[in-house]
N, C-alpha and C positions, 0 to 999 in steps of 0.2 A: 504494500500500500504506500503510496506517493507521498509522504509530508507533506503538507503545506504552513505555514506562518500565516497569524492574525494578529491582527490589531484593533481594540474593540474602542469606539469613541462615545461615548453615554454618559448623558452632566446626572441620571437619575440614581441613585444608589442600589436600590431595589431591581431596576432593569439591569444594570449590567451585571452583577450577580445573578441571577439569571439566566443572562445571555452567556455570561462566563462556563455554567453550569452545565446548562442545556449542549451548549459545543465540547465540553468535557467528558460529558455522558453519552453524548450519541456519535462524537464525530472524533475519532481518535486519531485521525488522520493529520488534525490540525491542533499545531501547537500554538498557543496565545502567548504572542512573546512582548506583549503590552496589553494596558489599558489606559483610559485617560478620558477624565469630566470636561474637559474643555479646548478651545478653538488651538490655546496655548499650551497645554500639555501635548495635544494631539500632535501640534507641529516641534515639539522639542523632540516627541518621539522618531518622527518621520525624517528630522535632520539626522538619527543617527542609522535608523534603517527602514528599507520600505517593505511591507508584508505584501505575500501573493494574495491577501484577502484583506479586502480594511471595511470594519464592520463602521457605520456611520448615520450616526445620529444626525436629524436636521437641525431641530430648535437646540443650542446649545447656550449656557447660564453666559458665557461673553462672546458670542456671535453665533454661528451658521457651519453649517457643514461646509456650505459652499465656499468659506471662510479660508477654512482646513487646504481645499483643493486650489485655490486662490493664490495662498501662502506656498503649496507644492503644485506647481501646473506641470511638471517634469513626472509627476506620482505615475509609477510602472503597474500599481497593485488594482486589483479588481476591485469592484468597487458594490458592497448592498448598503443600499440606503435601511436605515429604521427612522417607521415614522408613528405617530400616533394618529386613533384615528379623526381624521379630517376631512370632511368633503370634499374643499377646494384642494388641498396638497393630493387625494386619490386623483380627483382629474389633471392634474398638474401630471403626476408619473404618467397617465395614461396618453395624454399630450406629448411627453418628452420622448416616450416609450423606454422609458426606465426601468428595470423591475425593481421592487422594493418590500420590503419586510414590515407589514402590520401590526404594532401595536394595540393589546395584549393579540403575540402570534400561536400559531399550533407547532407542535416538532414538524409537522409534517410542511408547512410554510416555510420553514430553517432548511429545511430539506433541499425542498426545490427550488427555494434561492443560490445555496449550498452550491446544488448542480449544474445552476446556469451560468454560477459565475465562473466555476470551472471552465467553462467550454467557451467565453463567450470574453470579448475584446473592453475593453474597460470606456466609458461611455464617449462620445467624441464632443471638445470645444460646445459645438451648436446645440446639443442634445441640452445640456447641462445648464445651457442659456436660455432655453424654450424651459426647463423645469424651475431654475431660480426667478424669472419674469414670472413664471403663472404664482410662485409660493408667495413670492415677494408682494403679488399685487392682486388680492384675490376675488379683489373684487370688479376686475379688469378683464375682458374676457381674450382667450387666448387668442394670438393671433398667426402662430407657428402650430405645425402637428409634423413628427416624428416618424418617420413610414421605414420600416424594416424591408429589404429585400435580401434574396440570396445572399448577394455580394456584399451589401453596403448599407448605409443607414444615412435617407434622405432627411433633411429637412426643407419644407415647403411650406407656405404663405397659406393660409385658409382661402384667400380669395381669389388665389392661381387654381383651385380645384374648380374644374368645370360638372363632373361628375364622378360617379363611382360604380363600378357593374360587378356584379357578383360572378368568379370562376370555380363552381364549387366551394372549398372552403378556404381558398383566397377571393383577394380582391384586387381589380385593377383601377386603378386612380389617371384618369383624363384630365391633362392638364391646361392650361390656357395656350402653354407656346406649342399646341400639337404634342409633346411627347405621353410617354406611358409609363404608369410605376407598377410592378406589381407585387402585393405584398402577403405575408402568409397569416391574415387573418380576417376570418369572414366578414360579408355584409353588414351582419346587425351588429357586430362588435362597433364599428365606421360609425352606423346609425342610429344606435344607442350613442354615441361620443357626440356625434355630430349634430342631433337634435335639434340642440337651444340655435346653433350658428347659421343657420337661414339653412339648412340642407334638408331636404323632407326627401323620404324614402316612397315611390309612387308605384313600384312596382315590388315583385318578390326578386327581384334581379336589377334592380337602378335606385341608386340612391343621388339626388340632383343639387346642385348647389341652384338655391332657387333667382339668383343676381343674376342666370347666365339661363336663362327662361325667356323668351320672345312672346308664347303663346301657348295656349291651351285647345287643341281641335276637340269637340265635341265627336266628332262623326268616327264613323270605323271603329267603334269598341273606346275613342281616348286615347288623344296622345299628345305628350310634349313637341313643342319645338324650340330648341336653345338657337341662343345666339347666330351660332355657326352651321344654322341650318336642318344641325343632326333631329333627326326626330327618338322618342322616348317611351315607348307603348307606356300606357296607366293601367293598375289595375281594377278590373269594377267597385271592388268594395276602397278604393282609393281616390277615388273621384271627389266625392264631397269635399275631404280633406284639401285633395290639390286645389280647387274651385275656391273655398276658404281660405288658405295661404297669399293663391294670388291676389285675391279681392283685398288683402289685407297689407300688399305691398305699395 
């Protein structure tokens, strides 16, 4: 079994005992070669070494995790946020597409956090700027969203999304300059997220950003016409809805 090094950041006393315990007892793998309550202990640690895992707290008692990452922008270590729970910071990760550890979490949550940071590249510049804007200002609605692909992890403008089309349990994102994203998570994930930001989902397979909507045809069963022409079948029990939206813009 692979060693790995952690470093655990928590201003809470209670939590990171814990957190300390819970990695002691289930994950033998990883050795805790720190701990630390603050922006300033966290970075006296990191000056002397960087962990393959840095467990990190957001609210901390004199700044921010993002404080932490600020202070080391060179940081090599993987990276799980913990957070408590909060409405606006859950849509924030899901925006940034961060994964992150819930407060009070399950083993099994440690788990598949555990997992993905194994496998998985430590979050880039943009990601991290679309997640501190959303925590930072929450009452501000987002204006970046976070798109995973194969290769690479986009970030894109909400209002360069022209549409969204369901490929089984991906999704492909039409953008405004013609190109194409495709990412590996379904439709309603998109349109649950995407709701509140002008996007109505009008079919079981299109979800539309409604700024980029020309018209509404009645005829042939219902359909959209965007901007650029494209048309967007509607589905029957989605009609009212779309006819309501628009009346409403």
């Amino acid at each position: 079994m692979q060693k790995l090094t952690a470093i655990l950041v928590e201003d809470q006393p209670n939590a990171l005992a814990m957190l300390q315990q819970d990695l002691e007892t289930h994950h033998a793998e990883i050795e805790i070669i720190g701990t630390a309550k603050s922006v300033v202990e966290a970075s006296k640690l990191l000056r002397k070494q960087q962990p393959d895992i840095l467990f990190l707290d957001i609210m901390l008692g004199d700044g921010t995790g993002f404080d932490v990452l600020e202070i080391h922008p060179d940081l090599t270590s993987k990276i799980i946020f913990v957070t408590a729970s909060d409405e606006f910071a859950l849509k924030a990760f899901k925006f940034s597409a961060i994964d992150y550890v819930l407060k009070p979490y399950a083993i099994e949550d440690l788990d598949i956090a555990i997992d993905k940071a194994k496998s998985q590249v430590k979050p880039n510049k943009e990601q991290l700027n679309v997640l501190q804007d959303s925590i930072n200002q929450p009452n501000t609605r987002p204006k970046k969203i976070s798109l995973h692909t194969s290769d690479k992890i986009v970030v894109v403008s909400l209002d360069t999304i022209v549409r969204c089309e369901s490929d089984n349990n991906y999704t492909e994102f039409f953008m405004q300059d013609g190109s194409k994203i495709l990412v590996s998570k379904t439709l309603k994930f998109y349109a649950d997220m995407l709701k509140e930001f002008n996007f109505l989902r009008v079919h079981q397979s299109h979800l539309v950003n409604l700024q980029y909507v020309k018209e509404f045809i009645k005829s042939d069963g219902g359909y959209i016409v965007l901007k650029d022409k494209k048309t967007i079948p509607v589905s029957v029990r989605k009609r009212a809805e779309v006819v309501s939206a628009l009346n409403f813009m």
